[in-house]
C-alpha positions in Angstrom: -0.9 -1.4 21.6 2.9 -2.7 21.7 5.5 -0.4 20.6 8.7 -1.1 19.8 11.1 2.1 19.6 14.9 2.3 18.1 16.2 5.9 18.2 18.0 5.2 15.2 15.3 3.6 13.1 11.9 5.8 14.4 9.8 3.9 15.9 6.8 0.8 14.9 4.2 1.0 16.4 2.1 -2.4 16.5 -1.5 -3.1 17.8 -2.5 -6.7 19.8 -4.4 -7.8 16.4 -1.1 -7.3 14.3 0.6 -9.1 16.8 -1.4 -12.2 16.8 -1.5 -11.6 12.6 2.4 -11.5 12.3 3.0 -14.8 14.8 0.1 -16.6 13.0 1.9 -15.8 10.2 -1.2 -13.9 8.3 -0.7 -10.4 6.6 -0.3 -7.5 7.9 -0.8 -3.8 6.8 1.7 -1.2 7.0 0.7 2.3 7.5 3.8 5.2 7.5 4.4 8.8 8.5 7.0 11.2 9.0 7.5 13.0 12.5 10.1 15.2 12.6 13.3 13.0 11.8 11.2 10.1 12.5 9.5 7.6 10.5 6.5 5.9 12.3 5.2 2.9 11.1 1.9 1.2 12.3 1.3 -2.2 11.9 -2.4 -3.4 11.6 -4.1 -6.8 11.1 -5.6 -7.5 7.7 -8.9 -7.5 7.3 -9.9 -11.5 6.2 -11.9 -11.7 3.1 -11.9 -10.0 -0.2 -9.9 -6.9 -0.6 -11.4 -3.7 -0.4 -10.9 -2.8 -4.2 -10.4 0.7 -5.4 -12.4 2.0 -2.8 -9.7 2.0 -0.4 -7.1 3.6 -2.4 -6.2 7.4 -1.7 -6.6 10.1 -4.1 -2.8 9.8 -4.9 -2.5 6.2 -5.4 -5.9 6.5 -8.0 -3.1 8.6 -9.7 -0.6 6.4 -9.7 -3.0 3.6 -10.8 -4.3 5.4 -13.7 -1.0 6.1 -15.0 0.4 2.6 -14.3 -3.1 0.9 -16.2 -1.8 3.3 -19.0 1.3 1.3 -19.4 3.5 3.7 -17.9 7.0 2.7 -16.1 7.7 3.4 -12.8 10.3 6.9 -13.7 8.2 8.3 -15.8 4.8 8.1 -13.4 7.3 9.7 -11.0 8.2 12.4 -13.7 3.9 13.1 -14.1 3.5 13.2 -10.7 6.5 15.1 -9.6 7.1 12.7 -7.3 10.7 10.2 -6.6 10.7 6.9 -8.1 11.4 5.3 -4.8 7.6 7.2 -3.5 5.9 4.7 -6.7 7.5 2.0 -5.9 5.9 2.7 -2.2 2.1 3.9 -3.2 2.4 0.5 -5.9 3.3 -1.7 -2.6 0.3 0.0 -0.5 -1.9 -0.5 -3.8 -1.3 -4.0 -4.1 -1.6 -4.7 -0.3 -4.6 -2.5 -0.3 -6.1 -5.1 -3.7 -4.6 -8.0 -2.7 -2.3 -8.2 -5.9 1.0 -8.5 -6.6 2.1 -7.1 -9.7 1.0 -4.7 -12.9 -0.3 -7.2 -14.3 -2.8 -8.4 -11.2 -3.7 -5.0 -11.1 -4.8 -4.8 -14.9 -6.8 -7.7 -14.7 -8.8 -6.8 -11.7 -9.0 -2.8 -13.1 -10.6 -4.8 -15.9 -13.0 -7.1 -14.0 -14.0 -4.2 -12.1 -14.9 -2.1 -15.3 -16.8 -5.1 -17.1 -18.7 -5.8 -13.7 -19.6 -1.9 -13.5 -20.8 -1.9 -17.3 
């Protein structure tokens, strides 16, 4: 595992797999937590094939999803979920990593494909 640490940034931490990802130019996910004053960020290789679907999605970005498929905007998710707009704006970029989507729309149309294949 490579690490690559800038006191004044925290520190990103990157595993041989991501590394290979990012020069081959394939996706990469992003993981990050606070330690202390610093924000570590891991770097893993994506997983080739489908996406995971909803599966993968933590309790608190099922939240966020719910409210978003509702039509909600991004401030007024963060008012529900007493939460900052800037923390939204971070669980939406993990969601649609994590579905392989990339917008409210996307994420409608595979919440819908999901639900009609389940019925």
């Amino acid at each position: 595992m490579a690490t690559d640490r800038d006191e004044d940034q925290g520190e990103v931490v990157l595993d041989a797999a991501a590394l290979l990802a990012l020069a081959e130019g394939e996706r990469v996910v992003l993981h990050g937590t606070r330690a202390g004053r610093d924000l570590v960020i891991t770097v893993e290789a994506r997983e080739q094939g489908e996406p995971p679907g909803f599966a993968a999605l933590t309790p608190r970005e099922h939240e966020v999803t719910g409210l978003v498929l509702r039509g909600l905007p991004t401030k007024l998710v963060a008012r529900r979920l007493g939460i900052s707009p800037w923390t939204v704006t971070t669980h939406l970029r993990s969601i649609y990593d994590k579905l392989g989507v990339a917008s409210r729309a996307e994420l409608a149309a595979i919440a819908l494909r999901d639900a009609r294949a389940a019925s």
